[in-house]
C-alpha positions, 0 to 999 in steps of 0.5 A: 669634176668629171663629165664628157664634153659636148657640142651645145645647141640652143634647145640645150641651153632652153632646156636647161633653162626650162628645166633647172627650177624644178629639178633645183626643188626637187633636189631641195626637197628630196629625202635623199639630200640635196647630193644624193639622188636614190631611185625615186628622186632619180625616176623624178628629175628624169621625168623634168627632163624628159618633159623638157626635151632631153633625154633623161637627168643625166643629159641634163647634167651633162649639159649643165656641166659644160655650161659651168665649164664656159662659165668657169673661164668667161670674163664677163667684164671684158665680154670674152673667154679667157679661160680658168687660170687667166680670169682668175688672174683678172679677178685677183688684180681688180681686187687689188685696186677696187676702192670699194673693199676695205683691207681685210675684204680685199685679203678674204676675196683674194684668198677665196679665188686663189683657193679656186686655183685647187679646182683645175678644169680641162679647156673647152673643147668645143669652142662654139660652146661658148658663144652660145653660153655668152648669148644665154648669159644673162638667163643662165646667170638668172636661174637656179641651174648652177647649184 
């Protein structure tokens, strides 16, 4: 996952919020496929965004990139960024001990975050970035922006 780090303000996180559903269909409905983006889808997401107040789908990108980023490293049971490897960590030893999975539930949830470790992602660098996803979480988590 590669994209350029940038300082968050809230019109970003409103934006991306304004915005995710109908890019979300858009990008489920193209011709194109859901990955992939010829010109006219492009022309599409750009106008969503722009009718939104961003510059264009790849400001919106980028935005979405560097929310997932906080995302990636917030453990949202203890309230606080830790980062990527340590809540990892957190998730493994909490599946260890949850009651509530059988055996084989406990080894396939295990097996999956430890998969996640594959995946590395820089820290955050803007550190205000992630206050102002922890005060949009409960919005962010609600809409369709992650996929």
């Amino acid at each position: 996952m590669e994209f350029e780090q940038m300082p968050l303000a809230e019109k970003h996180i409103l934006a991306l919020l304004a915005s995710a559903d109908e890019i979300d269909q858009v990008r489920e409905n193209s011709e194109d496929g859901f990955y992939n983006t010829g010109p006219e889808t492009t022309a599409k997401l750009d106008a969503i965004a722009r009718k939104n107040g961003l510059a264009g789908y790849g400001e919106y990108k980028a935005i979405r990139a560097n929310v997932i980023l906080v995302f990636s490293g917030y453990d949202w049971v203890i309230g606080r960024y830790v980062g990527r490897e340590k809540l990892i960590r957190n998730r493994v030893a909490r599946a260890r001990v949850d009651r509530s999975l059988s055996a084989e539930q406990k080894k396939d949830e295990i097996e999956s975050l430890n998969a996640q470790r594959v995946c590395t992602l820089p820290e955050v660098k803007y550190t205000a970035n992630i206050e102002i996803v922890r005060k949009y979480y409960a919005r962010l988590d609600a809409s369709s922006f992650q996929k």
